[in-house]
N, C-alpha and C positions, 0 to 999 in steps of 0.2 A: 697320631694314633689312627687307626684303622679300625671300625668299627660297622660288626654284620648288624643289622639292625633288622629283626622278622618279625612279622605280624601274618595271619591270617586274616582275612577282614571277612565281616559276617556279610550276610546278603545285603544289596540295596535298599529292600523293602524291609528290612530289620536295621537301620544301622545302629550299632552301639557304641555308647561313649569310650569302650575301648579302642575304635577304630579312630575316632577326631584325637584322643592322645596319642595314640601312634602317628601320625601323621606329625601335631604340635610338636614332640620331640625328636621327629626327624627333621624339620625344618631349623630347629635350634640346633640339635648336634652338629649339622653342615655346614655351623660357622666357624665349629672348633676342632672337627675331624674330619676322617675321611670314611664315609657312609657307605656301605656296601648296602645297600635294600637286598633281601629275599623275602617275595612277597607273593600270597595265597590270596583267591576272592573266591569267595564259596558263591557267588554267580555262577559261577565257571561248572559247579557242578553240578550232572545228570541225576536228579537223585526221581526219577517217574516211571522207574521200574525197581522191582524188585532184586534181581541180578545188582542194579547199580547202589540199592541202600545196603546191601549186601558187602559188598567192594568200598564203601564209606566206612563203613562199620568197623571191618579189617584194617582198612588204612590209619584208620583215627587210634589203631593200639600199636603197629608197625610201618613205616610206608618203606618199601623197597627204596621203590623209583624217587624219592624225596631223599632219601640218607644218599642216595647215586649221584644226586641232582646240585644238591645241598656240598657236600665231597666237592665234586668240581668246583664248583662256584671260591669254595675256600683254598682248594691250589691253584687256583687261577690268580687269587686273588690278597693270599695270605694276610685276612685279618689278624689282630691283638686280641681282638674280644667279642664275643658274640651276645647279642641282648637280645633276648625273645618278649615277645608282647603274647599276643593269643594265639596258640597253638594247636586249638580246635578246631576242625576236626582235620582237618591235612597236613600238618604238618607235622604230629603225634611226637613221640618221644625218640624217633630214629636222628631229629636233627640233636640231641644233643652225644648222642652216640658220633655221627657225623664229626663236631665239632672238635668231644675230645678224642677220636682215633687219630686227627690232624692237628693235636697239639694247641685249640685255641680253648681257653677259658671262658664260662657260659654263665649269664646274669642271667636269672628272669622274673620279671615283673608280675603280680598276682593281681589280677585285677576281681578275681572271682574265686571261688570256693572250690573250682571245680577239679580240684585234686582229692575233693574230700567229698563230695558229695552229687547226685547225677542229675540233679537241676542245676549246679551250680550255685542258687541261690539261698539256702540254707532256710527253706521256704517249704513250708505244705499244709493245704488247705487254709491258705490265708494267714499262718500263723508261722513265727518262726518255731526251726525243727532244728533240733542238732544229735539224732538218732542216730546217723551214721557215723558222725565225728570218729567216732572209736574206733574206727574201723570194719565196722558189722557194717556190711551194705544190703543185708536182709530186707529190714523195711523199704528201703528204697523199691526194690522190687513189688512186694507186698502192695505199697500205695501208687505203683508208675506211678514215679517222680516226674517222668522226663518225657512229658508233654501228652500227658496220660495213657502210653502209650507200655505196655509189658516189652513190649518188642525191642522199644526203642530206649525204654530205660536198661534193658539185660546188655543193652551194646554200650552204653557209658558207662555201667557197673562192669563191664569187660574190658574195657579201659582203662579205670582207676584199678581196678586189683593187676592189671597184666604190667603198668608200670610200678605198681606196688612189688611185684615179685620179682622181675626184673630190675629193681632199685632205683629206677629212672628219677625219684622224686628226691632218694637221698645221694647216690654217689653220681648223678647225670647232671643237676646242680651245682658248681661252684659260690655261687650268692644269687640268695631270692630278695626281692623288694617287694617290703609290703607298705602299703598306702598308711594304715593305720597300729598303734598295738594293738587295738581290738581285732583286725583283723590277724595281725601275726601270732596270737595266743591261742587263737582258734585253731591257727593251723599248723601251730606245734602240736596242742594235742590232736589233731589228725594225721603226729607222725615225722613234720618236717623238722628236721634238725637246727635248733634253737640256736646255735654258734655262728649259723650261715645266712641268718638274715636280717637284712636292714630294713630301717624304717623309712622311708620319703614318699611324701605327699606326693600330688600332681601339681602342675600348673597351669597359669592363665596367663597370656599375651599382656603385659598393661593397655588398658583401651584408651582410646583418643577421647571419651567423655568422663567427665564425673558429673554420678547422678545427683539431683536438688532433692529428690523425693518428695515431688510438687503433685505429686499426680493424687488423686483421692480414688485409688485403688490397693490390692493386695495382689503377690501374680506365685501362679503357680506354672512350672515349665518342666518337662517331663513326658516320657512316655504316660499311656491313658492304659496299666495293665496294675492287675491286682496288687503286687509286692507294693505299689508308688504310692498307693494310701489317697487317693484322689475323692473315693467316698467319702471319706473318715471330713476329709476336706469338706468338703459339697457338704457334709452334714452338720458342719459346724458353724454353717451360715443361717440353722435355725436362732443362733445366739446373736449373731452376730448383724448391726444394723449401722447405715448412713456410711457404710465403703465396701463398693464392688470387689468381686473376683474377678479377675482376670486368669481364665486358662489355656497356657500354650502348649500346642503336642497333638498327637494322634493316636491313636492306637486298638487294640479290641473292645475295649469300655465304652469309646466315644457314644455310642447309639444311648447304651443303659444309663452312662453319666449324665447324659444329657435328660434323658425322661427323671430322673433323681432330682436334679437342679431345678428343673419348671418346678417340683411338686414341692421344693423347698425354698424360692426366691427368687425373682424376680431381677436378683441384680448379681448376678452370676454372667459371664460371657466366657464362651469359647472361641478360640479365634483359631485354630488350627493350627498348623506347621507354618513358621516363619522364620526369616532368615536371621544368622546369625548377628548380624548389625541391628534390626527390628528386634531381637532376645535383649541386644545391650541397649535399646533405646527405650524398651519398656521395663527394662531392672532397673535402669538411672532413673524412671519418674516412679516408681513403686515406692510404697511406704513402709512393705515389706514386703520377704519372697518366704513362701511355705514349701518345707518338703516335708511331707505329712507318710514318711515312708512304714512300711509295716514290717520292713523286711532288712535283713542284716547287713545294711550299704557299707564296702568297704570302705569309701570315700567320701562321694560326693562332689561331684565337680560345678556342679550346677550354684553350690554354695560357693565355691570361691570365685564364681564369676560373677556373683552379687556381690562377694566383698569385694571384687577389683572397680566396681562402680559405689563403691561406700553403702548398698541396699543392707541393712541387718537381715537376718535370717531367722526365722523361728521354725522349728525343725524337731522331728520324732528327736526321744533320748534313745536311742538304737545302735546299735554295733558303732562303723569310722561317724557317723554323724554326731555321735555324742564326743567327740574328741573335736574335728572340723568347727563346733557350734560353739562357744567358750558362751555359757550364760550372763550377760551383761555388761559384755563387751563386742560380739557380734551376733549377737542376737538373744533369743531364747530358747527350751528347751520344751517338751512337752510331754506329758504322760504318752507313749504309742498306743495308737487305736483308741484315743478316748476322744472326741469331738469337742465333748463340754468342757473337755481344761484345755483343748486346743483353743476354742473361743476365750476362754476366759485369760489364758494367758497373751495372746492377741490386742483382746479390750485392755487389758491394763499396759501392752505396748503404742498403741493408737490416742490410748485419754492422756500418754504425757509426749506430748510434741516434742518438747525441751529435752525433755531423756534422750528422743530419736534422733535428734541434732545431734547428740553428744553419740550416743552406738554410730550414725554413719562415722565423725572420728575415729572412732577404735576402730569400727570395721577396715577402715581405709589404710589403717595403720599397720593391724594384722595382716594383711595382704601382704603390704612393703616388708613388712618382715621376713614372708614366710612361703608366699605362693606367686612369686616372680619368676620369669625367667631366667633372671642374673643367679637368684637363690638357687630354680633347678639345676643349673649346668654345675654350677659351684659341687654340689652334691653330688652330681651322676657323673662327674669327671674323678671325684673320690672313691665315690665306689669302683669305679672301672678301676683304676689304678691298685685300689685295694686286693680286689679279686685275682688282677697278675701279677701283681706279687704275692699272693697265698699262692697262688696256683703253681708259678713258676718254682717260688719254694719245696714246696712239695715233690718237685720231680728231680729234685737233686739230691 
C-alpha cells in the first residue's frame, strides 16, 4: 500500500502535540507501507509584512501553487490513499481537491476544532464556548477569537465558511478520524457528516521503563497557557500538604505561574522544558500526573504516556479527557476549574497507597489494550482499507 501522509508543522517555538503524532505515525506506518511524506513548516513563512499575512490568509482558504505541487507529487508517485494531519495554514483545502481530481481517497485526522471554530480551541475568555458550533461565526468576530486580533480572526472565519461553501468539509473528505466521541459529536453538530467518521485514539511507543511511583511528588507536563488549567493547579496546593508539584513545560504563563506558586507554597517547582526520556523518567517516579485542563481537549496524549509507565491520572471531567480518564481504573476525575475538589480528590488518591498500587495495574493494563502501537496500526490499516473500498465503490 502506498500511502501520502501530510502534515503542516506549526513553528518551532510553538510545537504542538499535533506535530510529535505526525511524526510517531509516520515512523510506524514505514514498517508496513510505502509513505509518501508531503510536508509544510510554517518556519518557512514570511509572515513580517503585511503584503505577506495577506498571501497567508489567501493561501490558508485556496493555495494555487500547493493543489500544482501536491498534483505532481501524486502522478509521480501514484498513492492508494491520502492522510492529512494539520492543514493549517498552507496547505488549505486545495490538497483534497488535488487528491480527488487524481483518483486517490482522503482520511483526515482531527486533532482540533478548527473546522468549526477560529481558535480552534472551543475556548473564550477562559471558559469553554460553543457559540459558533452552529455554524454562526458572528461572535467569533465580535470577541477576536483568534489571538485577539479582528484582523486575524475575519481570515480564519474566511476559511471555515469558504470551505464550508465550497464543501471541502463534506464531499473533499472520504473518512475523518476523531480522537474521541466527545470530540466527534461536537463536530457533527458543526456539520461533519456522521456516516464518515471513525473513532481512534492516538498512541504511545511502549517505553523501555515501568514506573515504581517511589518518588513523593505529583507532575504536571504541558504547555504554561490559559486552556491547560495550570492555575486551577497551583491553587490547589493551598489544600494540599507533605507532596510536591512538579511542573514541566513553558510557555506565556511561566513568569505569572510562578509569582502564584511563591504566594501559595513553598513546595511547588518548575523545571522547565525537558527531554522526552527525562518526561518518561519523572512519570515513572510520580504518584500521579494532573491535567487540570479548562478547555475542550480532544485527546490528551500526555495521559496515555502516563499510562504506558503505569502513572494513574487525575484529570479535568472535560470533553476526550473525560473518556481517556476511566475513574478508578486510570485514575480520577475532577469538577473543571474547581481547585478545592481537585485537592480533595488528590488527598483521598495519595491517603490510599494500596489503591495506587492497584490503579498503576489497570493503568498499565489499559494501555496494553488500547494505546500501543500494535493496536494503532491494527486500526489505521482498517480504516485505509475501509475508505478504498467506499471510495472505489462509489466510482463505479
Amino acid at each position: 500500500m502506498k500511502v501520502l501522509l501530510a502534515h503542516n508543522f506549526y513553528r518551532s517555538t510553538a510545537p504542538s502535540g499535533e506535530d510529535s503524532v505526525y511524526r510517531s505515525e509516520k515512523k510506524l506506518l514505514e514498517r508496513y507501507a510505502e509513505v509518501i511524506p508531503f510536508e509544510k513548516f510554517n518556519d518557512d513563512i514570511d509572515d513580517r509584512t503585511l503584503s505577506s499575512k495577506v498571501r497567508i490568509a489567501i493561501d490558508s482558504v485556496w493555495s494555487k501553487h500547493i493543489y500544482d505541487e501536491l498534483t505532481k507529487l501524486i502522478v509521480a508517485k501514484k498513492p492508494d490513499i491520502a492522510h492529512f494531519h494539520n492543514t493549517f495554514p498552507q496547505l488549505s483545502g486545495s490538497v483534497y481537491a488535488a487528491c480527488h481530481d487524481n483518483g486517490v481517497p482522503v482520511v483526515q485526522t482531527l486533532h482540533n476544532f478548527r473546522s468549526i471554530c477560529a481558535n480552534a480551541l472551543l475556548l473564550r475568555d477562559g471558559k469553554p464556548c460553543l457559540d459558533c458550533v452552529n455554524g454562526n461565526l458572528v461572535p467569533a468576530l465580535i470577541h477576536r477569537c483568534y489571538r485577539g486580533s479582528f484582523a486575524a480572526t475575519a481570515a480564519q472565519v474566511m476559511t471555515i465558511q469558504s470551505n464550508r461553501w465550497r464543501g471541502a468539509y463534506v464531499s473533499g473528505v472520504d473518512r475523518y478520524i476523531a480522537l474521541t466521541n466527545f470530540a466527534a459529536e461536537i463536530l457533527i453538530e458543526g456539520g461533519l457528516p456522521r456516516d464518515r467518521i471513525e473513532i481512534k485514539g492516538n498512541f504511545v511507543s511502549r517505553p523501555s521503563i515501568k514506573g515504581a511511583g517511589d518518588g513523593n511528588y505529583v507532575l504536571f507536563i504541558g504547555r504554561l497557557s490559559e486552556e491547560k488549567g495550570v492555575r486551577i493547579l497551583i491553587e490547589a496546593w493551598k489544600y494540599v500538604r507533605d507532596v510536591s508539584l512538579k511542573i514541566v513545560g513553558d510557555g506565556a504563563l511561566m513568569q505569572e505561574l510562578q509569582s502564584l506558586a511563591a504566594s501559595v507554597s513553598d513546595n511547588i517547582e518548575f523545571l522547565g522544558l525537558r527531554s522526552h526520556d527525562e518526561v518518561l523518567e519523572l512519570l515513572g517516579h510520580a504518584l500521579v500526573m494532573v491535567m487540570p485542563s479548562i478547555w475542550y481537549e480532544t485527546f490528551g496524549m500526555v495521559a496515555i504516556e502516563s499510562f504506558s509507565v503505569g502513572t494513574p491520572v487525575l484529570a479535568s471531567a472535560i470533553g476526550g479527557l473525560n473518556e481517556v480518564v476511566e475513574d478508578g481504573i486510570t485514575g480520577l476525575k475532577f469538577e473543571p476549574g474547581n481547585p478545592k475538589d481537585l485537592a480533595e480528590k488528590l488527598i483521598s488518591l495519595l491517603n490510599n497507597r494500596g489503591g495506587l498500587v492497584n490503579l498503576r495495574k489497570s493503568t498499565l493494563a489499559v494501555f496494553e489494550e488500547k494505546y500501543t502501537a500494535e493496536k494503532n496500526i491494527e486500526d489505521i490499516l482498517m480504516i485505509y482499507n475501509k475508505c478504498m473500498s467506499l471510495y472505489n465503490s462509489s466510482k463505479l
